[in-house]
N, CA, C and O atoms as a printed pandas DataFrame, in Angstrom:
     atom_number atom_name residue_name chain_id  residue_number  x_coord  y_coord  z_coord
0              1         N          UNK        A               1   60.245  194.086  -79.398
1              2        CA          UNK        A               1   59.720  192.979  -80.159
2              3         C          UNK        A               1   59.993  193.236  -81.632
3              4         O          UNK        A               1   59.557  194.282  -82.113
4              5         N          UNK        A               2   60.618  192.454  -82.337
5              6        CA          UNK        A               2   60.739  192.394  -83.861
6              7         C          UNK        A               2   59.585  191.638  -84.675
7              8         O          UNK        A               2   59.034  190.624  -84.247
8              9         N          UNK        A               3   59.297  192.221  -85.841
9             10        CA          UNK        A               3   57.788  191.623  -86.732
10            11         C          UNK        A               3   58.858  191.132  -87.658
11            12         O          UNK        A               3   59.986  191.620  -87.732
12            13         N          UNK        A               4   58.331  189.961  -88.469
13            14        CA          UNK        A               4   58.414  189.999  -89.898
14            15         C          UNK        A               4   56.990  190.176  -90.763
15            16         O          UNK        A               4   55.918  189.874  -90.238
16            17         N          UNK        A               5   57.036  190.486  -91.585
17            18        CA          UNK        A               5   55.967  190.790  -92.700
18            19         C          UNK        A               5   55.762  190.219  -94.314
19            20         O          UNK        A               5   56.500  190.697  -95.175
20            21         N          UNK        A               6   54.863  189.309  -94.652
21            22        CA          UNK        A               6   55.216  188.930  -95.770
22            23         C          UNK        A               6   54.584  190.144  -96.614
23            24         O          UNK        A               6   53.701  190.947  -96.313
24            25         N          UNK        A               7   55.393  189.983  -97.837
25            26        CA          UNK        A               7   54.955  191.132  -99.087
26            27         C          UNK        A               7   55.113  189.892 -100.359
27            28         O          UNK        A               7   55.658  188.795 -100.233
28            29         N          UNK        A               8   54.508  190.409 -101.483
29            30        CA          UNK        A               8   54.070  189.573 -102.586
30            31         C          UNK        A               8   55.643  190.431 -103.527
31            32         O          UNK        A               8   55.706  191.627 -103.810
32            33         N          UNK        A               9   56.508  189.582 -103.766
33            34        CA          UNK        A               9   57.682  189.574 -104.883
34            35         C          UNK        A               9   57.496  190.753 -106.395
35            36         O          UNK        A               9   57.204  190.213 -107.461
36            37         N          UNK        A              10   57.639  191.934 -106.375
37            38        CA          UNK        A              10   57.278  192.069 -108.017
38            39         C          UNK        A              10   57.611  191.998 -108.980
39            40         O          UNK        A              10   57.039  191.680 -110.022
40            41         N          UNK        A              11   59.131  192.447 -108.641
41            42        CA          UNK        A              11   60.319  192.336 -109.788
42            43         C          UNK        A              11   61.282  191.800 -108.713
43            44         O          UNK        A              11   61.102  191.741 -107.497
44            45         N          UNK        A              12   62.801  191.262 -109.760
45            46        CA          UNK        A              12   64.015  191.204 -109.397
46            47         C          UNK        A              12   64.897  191.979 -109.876
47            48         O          UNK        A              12   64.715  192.301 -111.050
48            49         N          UNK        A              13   65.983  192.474 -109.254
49            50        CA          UNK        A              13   66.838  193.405 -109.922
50            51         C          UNK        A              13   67.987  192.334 -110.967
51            52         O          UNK        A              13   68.108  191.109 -110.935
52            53         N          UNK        A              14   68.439  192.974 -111.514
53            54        CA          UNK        A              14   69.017  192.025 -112.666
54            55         C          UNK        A              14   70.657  190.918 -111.860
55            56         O          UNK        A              14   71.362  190.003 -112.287
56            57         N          UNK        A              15   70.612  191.426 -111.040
57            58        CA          UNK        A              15   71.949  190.485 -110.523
58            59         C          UNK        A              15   71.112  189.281 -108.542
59            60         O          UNK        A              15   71.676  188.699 -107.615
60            61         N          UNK        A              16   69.606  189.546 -108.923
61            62        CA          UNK        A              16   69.396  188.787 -107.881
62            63         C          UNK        A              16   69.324  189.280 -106.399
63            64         O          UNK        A              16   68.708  188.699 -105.505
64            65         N          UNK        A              17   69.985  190.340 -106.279
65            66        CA          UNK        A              17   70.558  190.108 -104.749
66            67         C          UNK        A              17   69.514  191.396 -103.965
67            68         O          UNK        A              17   69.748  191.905 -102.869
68            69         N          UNK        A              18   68.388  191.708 -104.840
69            70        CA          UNK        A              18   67.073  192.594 -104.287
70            71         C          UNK        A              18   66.093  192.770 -104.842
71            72         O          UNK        A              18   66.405  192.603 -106.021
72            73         N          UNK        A              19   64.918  193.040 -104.795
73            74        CA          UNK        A              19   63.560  192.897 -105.414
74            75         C          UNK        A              19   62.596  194.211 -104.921
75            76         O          UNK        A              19   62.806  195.112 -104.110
76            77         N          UNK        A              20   61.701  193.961 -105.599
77            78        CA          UNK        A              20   61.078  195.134 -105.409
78            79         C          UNK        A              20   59.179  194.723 -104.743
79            80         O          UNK        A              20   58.333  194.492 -105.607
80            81         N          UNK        A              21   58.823  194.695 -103.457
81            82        CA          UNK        A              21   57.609  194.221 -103.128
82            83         C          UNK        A              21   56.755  195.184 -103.217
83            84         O          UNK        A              21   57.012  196.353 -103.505
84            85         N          UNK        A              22   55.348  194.557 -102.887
85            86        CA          UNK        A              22   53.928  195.303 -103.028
86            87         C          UNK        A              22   53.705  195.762 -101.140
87            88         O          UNK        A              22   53.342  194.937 -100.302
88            89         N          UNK        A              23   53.958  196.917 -100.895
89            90        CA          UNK        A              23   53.764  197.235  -99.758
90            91         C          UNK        A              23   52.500  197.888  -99.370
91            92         O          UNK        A              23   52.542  198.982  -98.808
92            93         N          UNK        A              24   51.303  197.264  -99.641
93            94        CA          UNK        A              24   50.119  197.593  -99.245
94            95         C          UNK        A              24   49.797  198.866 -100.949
95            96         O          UNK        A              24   49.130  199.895 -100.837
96            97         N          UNK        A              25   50.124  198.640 -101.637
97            98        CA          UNK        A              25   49.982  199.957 -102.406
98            99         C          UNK        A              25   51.138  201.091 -102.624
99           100         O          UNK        A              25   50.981  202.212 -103.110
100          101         N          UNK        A              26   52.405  200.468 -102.109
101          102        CA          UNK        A              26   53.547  201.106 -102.567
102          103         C          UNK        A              26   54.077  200.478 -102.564
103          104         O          UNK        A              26   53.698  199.331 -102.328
104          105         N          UNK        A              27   55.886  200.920 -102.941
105          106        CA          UNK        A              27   56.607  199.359 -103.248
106          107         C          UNK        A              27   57.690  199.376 -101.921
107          108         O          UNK        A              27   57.615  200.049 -100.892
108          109         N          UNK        A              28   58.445  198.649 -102.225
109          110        CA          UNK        A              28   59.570  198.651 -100.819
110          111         C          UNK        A              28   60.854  197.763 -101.457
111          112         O          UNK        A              28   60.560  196.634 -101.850
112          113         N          UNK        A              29   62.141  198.158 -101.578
113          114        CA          UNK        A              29   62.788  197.604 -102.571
114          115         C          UNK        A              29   63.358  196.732 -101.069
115          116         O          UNK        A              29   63.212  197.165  -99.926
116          117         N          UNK        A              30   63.890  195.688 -101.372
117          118        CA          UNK        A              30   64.217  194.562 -100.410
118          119         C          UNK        A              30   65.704  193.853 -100.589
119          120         O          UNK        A              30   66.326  194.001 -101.641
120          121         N          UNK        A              31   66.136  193.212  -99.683
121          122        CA          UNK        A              31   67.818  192.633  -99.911
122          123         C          UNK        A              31   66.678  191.256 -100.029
123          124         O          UNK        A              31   65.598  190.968  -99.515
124          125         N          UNK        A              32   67.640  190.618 -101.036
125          126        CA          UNK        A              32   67.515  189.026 -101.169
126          127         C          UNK        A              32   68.706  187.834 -101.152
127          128         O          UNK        A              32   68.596  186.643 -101.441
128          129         N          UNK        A              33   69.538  188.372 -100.836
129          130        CA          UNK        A              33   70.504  187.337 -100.371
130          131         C          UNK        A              33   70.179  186.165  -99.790
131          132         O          UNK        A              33   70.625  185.164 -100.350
132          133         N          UNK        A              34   69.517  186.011  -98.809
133          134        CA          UNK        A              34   68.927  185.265  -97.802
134          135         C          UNK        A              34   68.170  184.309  -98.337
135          136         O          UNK        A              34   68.209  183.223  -97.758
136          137         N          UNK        A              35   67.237  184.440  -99.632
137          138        CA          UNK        A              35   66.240  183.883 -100.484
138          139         C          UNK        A              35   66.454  184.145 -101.767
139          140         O          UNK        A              35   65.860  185.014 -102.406
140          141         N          UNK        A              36   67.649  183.108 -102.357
141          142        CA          UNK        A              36   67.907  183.301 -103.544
142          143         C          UNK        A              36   67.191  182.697 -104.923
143          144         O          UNK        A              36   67.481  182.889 -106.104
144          145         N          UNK        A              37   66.036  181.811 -104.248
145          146        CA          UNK        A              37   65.431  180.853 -104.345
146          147         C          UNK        A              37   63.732  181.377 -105.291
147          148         O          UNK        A              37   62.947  180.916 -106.119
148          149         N          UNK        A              38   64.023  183.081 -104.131
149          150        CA          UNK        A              38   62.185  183.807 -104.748
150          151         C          UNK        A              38   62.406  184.310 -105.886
151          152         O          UNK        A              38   63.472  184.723 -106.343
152          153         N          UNK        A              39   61.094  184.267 -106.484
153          154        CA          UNK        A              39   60.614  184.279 -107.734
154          155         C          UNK        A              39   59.601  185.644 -107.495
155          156         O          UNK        A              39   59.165  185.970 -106.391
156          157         N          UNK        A              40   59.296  186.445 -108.920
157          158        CA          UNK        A              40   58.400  187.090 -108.992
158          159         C          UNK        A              40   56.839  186.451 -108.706
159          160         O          UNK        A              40   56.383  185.414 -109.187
160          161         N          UNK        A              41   56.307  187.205 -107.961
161          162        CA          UNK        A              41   54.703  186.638 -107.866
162          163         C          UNK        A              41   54.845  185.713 -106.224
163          164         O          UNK        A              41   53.745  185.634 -105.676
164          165         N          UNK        A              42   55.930  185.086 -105.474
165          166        CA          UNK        A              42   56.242  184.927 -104.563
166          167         C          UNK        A              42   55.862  185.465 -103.236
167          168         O          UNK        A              42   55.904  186.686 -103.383
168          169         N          UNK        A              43   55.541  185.218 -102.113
169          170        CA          UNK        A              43   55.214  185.984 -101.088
170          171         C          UNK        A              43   56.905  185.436 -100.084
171          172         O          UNK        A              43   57.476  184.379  -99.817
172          173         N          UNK        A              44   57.104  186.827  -99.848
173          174        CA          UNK        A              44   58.498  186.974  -98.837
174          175         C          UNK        A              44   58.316  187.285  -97.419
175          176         O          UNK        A              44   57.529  188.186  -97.129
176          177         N          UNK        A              45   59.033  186.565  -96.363
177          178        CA          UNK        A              45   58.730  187.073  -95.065
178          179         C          UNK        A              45   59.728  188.043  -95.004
179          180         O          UNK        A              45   60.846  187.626  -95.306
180          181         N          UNK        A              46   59.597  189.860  -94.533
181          182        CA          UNK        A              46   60.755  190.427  -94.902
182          183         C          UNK        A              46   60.886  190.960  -93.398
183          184         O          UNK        A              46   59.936  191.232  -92.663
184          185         N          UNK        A              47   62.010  191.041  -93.137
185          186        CA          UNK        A              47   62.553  191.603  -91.560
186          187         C          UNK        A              47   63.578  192.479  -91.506
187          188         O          UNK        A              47   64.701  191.977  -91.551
188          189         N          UNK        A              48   63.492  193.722  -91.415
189          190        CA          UNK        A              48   64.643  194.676  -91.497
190          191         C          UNK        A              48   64.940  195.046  -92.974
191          192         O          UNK        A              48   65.749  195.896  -93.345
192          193         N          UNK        A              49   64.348  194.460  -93.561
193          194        CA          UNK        A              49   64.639  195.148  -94.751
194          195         C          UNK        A              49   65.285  194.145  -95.644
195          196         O          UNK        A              49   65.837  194.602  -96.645
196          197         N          UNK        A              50   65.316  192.581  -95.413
197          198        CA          UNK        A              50   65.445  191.962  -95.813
198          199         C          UNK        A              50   64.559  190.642  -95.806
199          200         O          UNK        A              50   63.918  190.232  -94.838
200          201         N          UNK        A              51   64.659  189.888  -97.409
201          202        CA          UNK        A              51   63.370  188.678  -97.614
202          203         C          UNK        A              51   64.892  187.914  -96.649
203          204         O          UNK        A              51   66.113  188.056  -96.709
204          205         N          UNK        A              52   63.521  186.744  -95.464
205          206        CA          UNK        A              52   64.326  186.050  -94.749
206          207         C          UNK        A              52   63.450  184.496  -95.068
207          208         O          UNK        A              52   63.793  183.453  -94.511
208          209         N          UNK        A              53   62.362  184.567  -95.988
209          210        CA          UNK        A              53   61.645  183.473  -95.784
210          211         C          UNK        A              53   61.359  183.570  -97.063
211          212         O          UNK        A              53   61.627  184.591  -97.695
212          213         N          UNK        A              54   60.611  182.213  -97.761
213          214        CA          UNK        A              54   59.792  182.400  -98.711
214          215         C          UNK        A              54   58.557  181.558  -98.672
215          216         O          UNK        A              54   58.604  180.353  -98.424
216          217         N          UNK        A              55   57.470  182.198  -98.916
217          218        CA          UNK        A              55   56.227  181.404  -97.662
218          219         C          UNK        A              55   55.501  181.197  -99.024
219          220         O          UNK        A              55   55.488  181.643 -100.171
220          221         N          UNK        A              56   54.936  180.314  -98.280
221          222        CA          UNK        A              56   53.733  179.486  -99.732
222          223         C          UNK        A              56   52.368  180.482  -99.363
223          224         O          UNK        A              56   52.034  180.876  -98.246
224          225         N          UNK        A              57   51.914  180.665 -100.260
225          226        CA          UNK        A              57   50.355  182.019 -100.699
226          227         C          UNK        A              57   49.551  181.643  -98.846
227          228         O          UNK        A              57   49.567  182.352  -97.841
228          229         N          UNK        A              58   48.884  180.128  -99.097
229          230        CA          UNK        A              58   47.777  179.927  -97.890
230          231         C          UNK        A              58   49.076  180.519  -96.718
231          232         O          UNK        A              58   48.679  181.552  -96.179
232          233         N          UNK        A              59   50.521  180.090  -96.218
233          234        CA          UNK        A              59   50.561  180.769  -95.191
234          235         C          UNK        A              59   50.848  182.058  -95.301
235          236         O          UNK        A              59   50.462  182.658  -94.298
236          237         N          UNK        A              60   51.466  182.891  -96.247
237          238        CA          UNK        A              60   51.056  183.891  -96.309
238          239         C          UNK        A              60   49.994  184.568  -96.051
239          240         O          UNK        A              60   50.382  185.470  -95.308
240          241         N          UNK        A              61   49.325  184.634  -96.151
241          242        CA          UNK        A              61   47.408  184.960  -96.192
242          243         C          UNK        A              61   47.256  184.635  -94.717
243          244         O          UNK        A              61   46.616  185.490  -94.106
244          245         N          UNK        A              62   47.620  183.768  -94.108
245          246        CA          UNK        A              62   47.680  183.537  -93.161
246          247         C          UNK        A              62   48.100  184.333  -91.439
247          248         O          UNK        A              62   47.606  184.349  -90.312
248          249         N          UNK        A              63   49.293  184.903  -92.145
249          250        CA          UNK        A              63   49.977  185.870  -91.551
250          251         C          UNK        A              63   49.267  187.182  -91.571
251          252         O          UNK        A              63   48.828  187.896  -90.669
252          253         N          UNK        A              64   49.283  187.268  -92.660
253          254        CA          UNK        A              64   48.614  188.871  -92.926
254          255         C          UNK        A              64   46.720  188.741  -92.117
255          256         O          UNK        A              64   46.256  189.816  -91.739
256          257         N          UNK        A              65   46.297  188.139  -92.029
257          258        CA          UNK        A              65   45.173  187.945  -92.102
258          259         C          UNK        A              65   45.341  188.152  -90.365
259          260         O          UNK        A              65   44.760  189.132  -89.897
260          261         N          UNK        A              66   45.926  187.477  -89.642
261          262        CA          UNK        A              66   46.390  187.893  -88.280
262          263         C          UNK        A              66   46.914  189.370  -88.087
263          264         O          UNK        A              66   46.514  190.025  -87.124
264          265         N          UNK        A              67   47.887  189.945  -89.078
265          266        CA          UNK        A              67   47.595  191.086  -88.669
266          267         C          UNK        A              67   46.702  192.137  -88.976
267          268         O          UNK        A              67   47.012  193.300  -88.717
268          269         N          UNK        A              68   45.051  191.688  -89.784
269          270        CA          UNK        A              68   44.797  192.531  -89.575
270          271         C          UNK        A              68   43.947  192.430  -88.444
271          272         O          UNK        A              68   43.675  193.430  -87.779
272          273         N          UNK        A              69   43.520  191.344  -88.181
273          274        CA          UNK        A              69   42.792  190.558  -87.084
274          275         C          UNK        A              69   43.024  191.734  -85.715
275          276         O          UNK        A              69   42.149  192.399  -85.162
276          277         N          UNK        A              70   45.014  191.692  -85.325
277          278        CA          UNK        A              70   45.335  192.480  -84.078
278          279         C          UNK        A              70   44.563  194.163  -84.639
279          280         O          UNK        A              70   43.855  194.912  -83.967
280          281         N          UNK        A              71   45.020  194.326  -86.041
281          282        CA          UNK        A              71   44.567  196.191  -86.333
282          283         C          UNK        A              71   43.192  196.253  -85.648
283          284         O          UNK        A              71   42.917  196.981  -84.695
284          285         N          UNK        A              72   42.081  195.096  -86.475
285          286        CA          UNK        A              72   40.954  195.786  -85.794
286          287         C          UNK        A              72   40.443  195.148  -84.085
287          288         O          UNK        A              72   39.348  195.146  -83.522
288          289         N          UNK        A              73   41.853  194.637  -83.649
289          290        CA          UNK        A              73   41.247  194.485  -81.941
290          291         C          UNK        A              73   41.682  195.609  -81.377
291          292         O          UNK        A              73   40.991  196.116  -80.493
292          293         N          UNK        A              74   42.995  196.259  -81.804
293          294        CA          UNK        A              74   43.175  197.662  -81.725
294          295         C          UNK        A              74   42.342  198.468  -81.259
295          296         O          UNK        A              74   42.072  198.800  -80.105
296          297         N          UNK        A              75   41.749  198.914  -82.754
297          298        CA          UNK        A              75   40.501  200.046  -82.535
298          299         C          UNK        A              75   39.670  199.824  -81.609
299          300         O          UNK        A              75   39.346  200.648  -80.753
300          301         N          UNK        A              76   39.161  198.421  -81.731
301          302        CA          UNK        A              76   38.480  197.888  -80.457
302          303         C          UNK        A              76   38.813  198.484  -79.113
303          304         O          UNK        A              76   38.073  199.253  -78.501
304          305         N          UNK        A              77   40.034  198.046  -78.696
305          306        CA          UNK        A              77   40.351  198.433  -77.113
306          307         C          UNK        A              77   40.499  199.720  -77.071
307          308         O          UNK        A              77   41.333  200.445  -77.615
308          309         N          UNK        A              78   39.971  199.859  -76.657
309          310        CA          UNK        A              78   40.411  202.117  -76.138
310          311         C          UNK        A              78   40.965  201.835  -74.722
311          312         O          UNK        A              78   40.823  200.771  -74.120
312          313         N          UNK        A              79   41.567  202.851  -74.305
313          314        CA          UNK        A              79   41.553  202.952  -72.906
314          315         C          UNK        A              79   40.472  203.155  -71.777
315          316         O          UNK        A              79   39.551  203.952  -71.954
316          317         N          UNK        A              80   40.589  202.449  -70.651
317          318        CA          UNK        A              80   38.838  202.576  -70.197
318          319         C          UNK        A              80   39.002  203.914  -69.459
319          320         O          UNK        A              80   40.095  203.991  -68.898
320          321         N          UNK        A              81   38.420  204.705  -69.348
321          322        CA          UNK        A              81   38.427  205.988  -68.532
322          323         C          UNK        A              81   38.568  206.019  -67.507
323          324         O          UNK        A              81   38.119  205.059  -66.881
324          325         N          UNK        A              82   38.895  206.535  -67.143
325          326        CA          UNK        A              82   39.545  206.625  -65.383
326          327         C          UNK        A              82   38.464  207.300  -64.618
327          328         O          UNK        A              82   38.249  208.440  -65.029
328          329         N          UNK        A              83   37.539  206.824  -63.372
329          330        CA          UNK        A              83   36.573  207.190  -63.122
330          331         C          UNK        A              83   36.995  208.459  -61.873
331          332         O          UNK        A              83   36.139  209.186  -61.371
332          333         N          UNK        A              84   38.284  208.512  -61.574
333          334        CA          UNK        A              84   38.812  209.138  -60.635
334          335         C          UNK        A              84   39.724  210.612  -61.474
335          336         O          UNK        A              84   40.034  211.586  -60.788
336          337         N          UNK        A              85   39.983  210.565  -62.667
337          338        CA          UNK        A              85   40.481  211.700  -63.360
338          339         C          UNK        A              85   38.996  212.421  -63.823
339          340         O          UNK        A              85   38.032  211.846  -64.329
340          341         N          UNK        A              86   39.144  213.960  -63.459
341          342        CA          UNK        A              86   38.402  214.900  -63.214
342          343         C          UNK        A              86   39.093  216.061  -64.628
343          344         O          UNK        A              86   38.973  217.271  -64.821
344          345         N          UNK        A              87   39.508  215.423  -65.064
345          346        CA          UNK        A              87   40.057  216.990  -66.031
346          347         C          UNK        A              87   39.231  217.043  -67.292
347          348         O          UNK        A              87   39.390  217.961  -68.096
């Protein structure tokens, strides 16, 4: 299964063609070919290492907000114990 992920735009490099996003608290430098269109302050859908989208803030927020939704169903599910394993 492949994700995309939006990240918020910070800089552009001076010829356009990569940027530099907010990766939770670090950065992640990005290809922009694809979205020649984003702007600093922008939210990018990025896939492989490249912006493939350029998403407006509410769906952004949107996205992210789902994943953290799955993180904490995560923690939630444990595995149920096996009432037949003895170790």
């Amino acid at each position: 299964m492949c994700l995309a992920r939006p990240f918020k735009l910070l800089s552009l490099a001076p010829d356009g063609l990569s940027g530099v996003v907010d990766a939770g608290g670090a950065t992640l430098t990005v290809g922009l070919i694809l979205t020649p269109e984003a702007k600093v302050g922008d939210f990018v859908l990025v896939h492989a290492g490249a912006a493939i989208e350029v998403l407006a803030d509410a769906e952004a927020q949107t996205i992210l907000d789902a994943f953290d939704d799955f993180a904490r169903l995560n923690d939630l599910v444990a595995p149920a114990d096996d009432p037949h394993d003895r170790h």
